[in-house]
N, C-alpha and C positions, 0 to 999 in steps of 0.2 A: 504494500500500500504506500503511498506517494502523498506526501501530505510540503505543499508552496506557503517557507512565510511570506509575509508584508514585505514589502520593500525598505532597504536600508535606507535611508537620505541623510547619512548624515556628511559632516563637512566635511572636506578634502585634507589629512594631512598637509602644515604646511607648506613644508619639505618641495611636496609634492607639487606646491602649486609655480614654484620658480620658473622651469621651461614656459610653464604655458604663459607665466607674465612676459619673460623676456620674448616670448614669441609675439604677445600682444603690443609691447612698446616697440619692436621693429616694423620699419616703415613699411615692410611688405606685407605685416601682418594681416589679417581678415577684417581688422575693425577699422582700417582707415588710416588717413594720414593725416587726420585734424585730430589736434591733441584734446580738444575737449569731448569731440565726439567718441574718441579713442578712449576715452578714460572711462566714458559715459557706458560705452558700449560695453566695456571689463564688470562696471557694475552691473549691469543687467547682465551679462554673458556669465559671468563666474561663478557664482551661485548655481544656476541651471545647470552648468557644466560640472560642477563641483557634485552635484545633486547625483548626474547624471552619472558620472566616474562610478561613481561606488555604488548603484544600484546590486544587492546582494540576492541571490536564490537560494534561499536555504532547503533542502532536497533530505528529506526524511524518509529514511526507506524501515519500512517495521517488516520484518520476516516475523508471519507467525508457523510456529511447528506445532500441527497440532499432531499429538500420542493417542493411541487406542487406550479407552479407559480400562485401565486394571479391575477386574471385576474378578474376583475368586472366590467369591462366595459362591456364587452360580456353576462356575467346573465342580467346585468341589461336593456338591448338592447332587448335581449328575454323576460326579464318579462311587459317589455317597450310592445314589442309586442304581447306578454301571454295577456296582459289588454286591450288593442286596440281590439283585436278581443272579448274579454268579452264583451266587454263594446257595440262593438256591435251587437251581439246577442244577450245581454239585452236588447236594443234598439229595433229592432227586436221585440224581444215579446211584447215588451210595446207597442209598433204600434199597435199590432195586436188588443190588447184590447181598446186600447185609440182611435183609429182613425178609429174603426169599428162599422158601419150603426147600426148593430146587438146589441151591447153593447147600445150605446146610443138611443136605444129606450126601450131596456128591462132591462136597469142599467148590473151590475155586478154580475154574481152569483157565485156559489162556484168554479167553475174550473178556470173560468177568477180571482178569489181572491187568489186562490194559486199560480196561473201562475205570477201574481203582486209579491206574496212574497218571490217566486225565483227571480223578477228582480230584486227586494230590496237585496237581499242577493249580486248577482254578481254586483250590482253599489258600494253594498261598500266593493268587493272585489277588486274593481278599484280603490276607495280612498285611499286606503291603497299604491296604486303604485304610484298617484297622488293625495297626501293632495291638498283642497280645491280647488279644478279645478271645475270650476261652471257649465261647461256643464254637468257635472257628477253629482254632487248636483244639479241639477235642474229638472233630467232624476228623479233622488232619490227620491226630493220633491213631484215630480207629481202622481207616486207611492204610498206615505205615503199617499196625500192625497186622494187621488182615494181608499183608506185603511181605510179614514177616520183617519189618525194618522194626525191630523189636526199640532197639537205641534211640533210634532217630525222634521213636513217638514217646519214649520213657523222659527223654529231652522235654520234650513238648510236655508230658505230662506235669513233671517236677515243678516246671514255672507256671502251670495254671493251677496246681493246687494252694502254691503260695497266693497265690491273686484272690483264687475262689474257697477258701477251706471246705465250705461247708456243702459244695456241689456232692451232692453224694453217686452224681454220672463219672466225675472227674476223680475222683476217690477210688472207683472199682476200678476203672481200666488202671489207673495206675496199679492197683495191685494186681492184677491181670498181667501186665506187662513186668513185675518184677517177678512173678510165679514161672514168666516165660523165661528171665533170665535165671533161674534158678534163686533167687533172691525170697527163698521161702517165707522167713519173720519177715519181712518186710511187705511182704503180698498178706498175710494175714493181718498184719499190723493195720493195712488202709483195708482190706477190706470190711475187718469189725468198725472201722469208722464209719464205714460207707452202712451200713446195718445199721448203728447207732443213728446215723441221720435218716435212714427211710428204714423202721422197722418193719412197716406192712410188706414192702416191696418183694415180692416173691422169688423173682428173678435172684434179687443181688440176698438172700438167704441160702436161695440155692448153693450161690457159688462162691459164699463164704463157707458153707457145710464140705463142700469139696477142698479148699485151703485147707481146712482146719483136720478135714482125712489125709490128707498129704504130708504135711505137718504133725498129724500122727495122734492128734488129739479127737482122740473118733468119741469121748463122750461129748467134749463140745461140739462137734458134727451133729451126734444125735439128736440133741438139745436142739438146735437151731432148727433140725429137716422134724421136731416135733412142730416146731412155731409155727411152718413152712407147712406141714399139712392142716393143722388147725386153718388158715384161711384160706386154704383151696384143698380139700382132702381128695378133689377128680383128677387133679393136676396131672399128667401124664410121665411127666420130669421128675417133679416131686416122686413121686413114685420108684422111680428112677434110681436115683439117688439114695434112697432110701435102702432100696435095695443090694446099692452098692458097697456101703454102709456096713450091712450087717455082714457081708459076705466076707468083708475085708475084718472083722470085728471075732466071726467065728472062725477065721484063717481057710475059708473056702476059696480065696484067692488070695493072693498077694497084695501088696500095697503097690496102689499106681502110683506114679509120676502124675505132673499137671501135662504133659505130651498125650502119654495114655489115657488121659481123664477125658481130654478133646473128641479123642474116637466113642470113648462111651457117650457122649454127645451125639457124634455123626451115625454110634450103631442105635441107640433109643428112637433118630426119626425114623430108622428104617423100621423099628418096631421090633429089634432080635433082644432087646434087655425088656 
């Protein structure tokens, strides 16, 4: 933008004005050779000319720059909601494999194992939007471990149980995951917490009563898989368990591993326990 001041008028440096007087007293000069006219003619001329000399353009140039307005609240709202919906169509596919009839009779084979390591991928495309948000590391955990990346999710575990104590989902898999490392006290230790916070919960009874067989402690086993049929005595598992229980109790079998305990899982859907 171009913005013209006013015009300078002001007076001629003196200096400046010597040539043009000596030009005006020489006889050739423009004003004449009558000395009064001549003199006459410097006062009306010189002024004007003096005026004239220093007319000034002062020439303003404004560059404006304009910037894209910084707005982050708005990407971050969208990627807020970019990750929400990641996270659950991650979820989503983890179901599909984790909480299907199909899988836990016949374990996990190659497609349901790549299917796990696309959810692995988009859970910790989530973390990225949300560092250590434990529903998300816990979605992650269950994946590694179902991967068998026992470390990787015991990792993950460790730091959401400090954040969440009292999650009693984050409680089991950790002790789930130290049972896998052979970390026996330590898999019983979280799993009686994880019992202490959801007493009803049938499931995480169940597989506190198996620690506690493993561990070697079959009348706290008992004890629990009694609690465990008290509210569901149809239970199929419960049953199960129970049974497994007493056989290891009357030394009709040996005492499993938490390895061998997984197939009494895999052999119960089939219906052969």
């Amino acid at each position: 933008m171009l913005h013209f001041a006013k015009l300078d008028l002001r007076p001629l440096p003196l200096p400046l004005l010597f040539p043009f007087l000596r030009f005006a007293q020489n006889d050739g000069g423009f004003l004449g050779k009558s000395g009064i006219l001549r003199e006459l003619r410097i006062l009306i001329a010189l002024p004007l000319f003096c005026s004239v000399a220093l007319v000034t353009v002062t020439v303003t140039v404004t560059v404006t720059v304009t910037h894209p307005v910084s707005n982050t609240f708005a990407p971050n709202m969208k990627d807020v909601a970019d990750s929400d919906l990641l996270f659950e169509q991650a979820c989503r596919e983890q179901d599909s494999i984790l909480l299907s009839g199909y899988h836990k009779k016949y374990g996990i084979g190659f497609f349901a194992k790549r299917k796990l390591r696309k959810t692995i991928k988009k859970f910790n495309q989530c973390l990225e939007q949300s560092p250590g948000d434990t529903e998300i590391l816990l979605r992650l955990a269950k994946s590694e471990s179902r991967l068998k990346r026992y470390k990787d999710a015991l990792k993950r575990m460790e730091f959401a149980v400090r954040v969440e104590p009292e999650n009693y989902d984050i409680q089991m898999l950790l002790s789930q995951l130290y049972m896998q490392l052979k970390q026996t006290e330590k898999g019983v230790e979280h799993s009686r917490m994880a019992v202490q916070l959801a007493p009803d919960d049938l499931a995480i009874l169940q597989e506190h009563a198996l620690h506690l067989l493993v561990a070697g402690d079959d009348e706290g086993a008992k004890e629990i898989m009694t609690r465990a049929h008290q509210l569901d005595p149809e239970n199929d598992f419960t049953k199960v368990v129970i049974k497994v229980i007493n056989r290891v109790v009357n030394e009709v079998i040996y005492r499993p591993t938490y390895d061998e305990l997984l197939n009494v899982r895999q052999l119960s859907a089939f219906g052969f326990i």
